[in-house]
N, C-alpha and C positions, 0 to 999 in steps of 0.2 A: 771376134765379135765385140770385145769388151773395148777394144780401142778404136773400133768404129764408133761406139755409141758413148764413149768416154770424147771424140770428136766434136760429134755431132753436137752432145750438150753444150760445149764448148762455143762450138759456135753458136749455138741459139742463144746462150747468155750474152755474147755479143751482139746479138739481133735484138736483143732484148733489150739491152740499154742503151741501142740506137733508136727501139721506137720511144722508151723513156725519155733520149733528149728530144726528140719531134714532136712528139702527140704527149707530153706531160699534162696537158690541162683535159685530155680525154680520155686517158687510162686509167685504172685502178691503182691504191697502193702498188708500190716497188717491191716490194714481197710477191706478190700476186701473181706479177710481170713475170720477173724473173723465176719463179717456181710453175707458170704455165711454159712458159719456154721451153726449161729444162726437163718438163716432164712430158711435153710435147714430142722432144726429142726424142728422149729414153724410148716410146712409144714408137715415135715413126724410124728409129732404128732394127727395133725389133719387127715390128711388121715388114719394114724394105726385105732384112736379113729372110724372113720365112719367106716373101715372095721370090728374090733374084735367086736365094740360096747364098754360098759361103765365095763364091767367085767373086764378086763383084764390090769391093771394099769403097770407092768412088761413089758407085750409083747408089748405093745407102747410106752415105754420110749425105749425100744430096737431096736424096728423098725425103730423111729424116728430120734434113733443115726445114724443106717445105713441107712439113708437116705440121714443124713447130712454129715454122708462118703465121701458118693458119691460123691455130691454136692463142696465139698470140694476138691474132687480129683482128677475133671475137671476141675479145676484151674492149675494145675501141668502142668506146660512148658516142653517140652523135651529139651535134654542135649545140651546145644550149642556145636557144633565141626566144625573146621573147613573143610571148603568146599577146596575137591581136586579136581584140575581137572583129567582127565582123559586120556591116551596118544593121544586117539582119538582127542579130540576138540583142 
């Protein structure tokens, strides 16, 4: 288990600083990123592991990425645009 989610993390800090070079002007501090990732991971290793059980070394390194996806992708600010007013107000 310790090298599925030593993986997993793994790759989620490189997911992490691929959404860093894309979405930089709509993410939070780099700290933030990379500590949701990694902790996303940690997380969605441990849950894959108690749901598939200890067989399945693949499908929890997988799960645990798209978990820290996610986790990741709740961070994303939307697009700042200026606010118009309207003829009404």
């Amino acid at each position: 288990m310790i090298v599925e989610t030593l993986s997993a993390v793994v790759l989620s800090v490189a997911l992490s600083w691929a959404a860093l070079r894309s979405l930089a002007d709509r993410l939070p501090a780099r700290r933030t990123v990379f500590g949701a990732g990694a902790l996303g991971a940690a997380f969605g290793a441990s849950l894959m592991h108690s749901v598939l059980g200890p067989g399945h070394p693949a499908a929890v390194v997988v799960g645990a990425v798209l978990i820290a996806a996610v986790t990741v992708s709740l961070l994303i600010r939307p697009r700042s645009r200026r606010l118009s007013r309207s003829a009404a107000a």
